[in-house]
C-alpha positions, 0 to 999 in steps of 0.5 A: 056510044056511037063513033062519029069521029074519024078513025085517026086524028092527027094535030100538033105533035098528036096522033089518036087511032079510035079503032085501035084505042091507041094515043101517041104524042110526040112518039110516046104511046099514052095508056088510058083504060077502055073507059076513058077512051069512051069519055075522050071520043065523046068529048072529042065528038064536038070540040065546040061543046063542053060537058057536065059530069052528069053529061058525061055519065050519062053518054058512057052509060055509067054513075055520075061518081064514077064518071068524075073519077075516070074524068080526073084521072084522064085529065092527070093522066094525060096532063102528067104524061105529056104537059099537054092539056087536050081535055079541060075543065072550066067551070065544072064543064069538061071539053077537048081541045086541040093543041097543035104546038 
């Protein structure tokens, strides 16, 4: 997949380094695997889009089922550790969001 994002974004109390798959918010470093850093940066990719699973596995070159997993476990990952819903689901379609508060 092709990176064609920045190498650092910064918003609300986030700071996502793509280069060195590092995400902190609000000080504290959230640990993803290497997967779920490629589907966060292809989701990251258009914030104006949202995405199907089959989408998703298709762009990170993996199983529909598989991708499913990695999704949801990104989503609690991130939603248990900071409160803060950056990836969403509605409707079956996954999307970023930036929260900037």
């Amino acid at each position: 997949m092709q990176n064609i994002l920045e190498e650092r974004v910064h918003f609300g109390k986030w700071d996502i380094e793509f280069k060195k798959k590092r995400m902190i918010y609000d000080g504290t470093e959230i640990v993803i695997t290497d997967l779920q850093w490629d589907i966060l940066e292809f989701l990251m990719s258009d914030s104006e889009l949202s995405f199907s699973i089959k989408e998703i596995a298709y762009a990170t070159n993996i199983e529909v089922y598989e991708a499913q997993i990695y999704v949801e476990e990104l989503l609690k990952t991130i939603k248990e550790q900071t409160g803060s819903a950056i990836v969403q689901k509605n409707e079956e379609r996954y999307s970023f969001v930036e929260i900037t508060n």
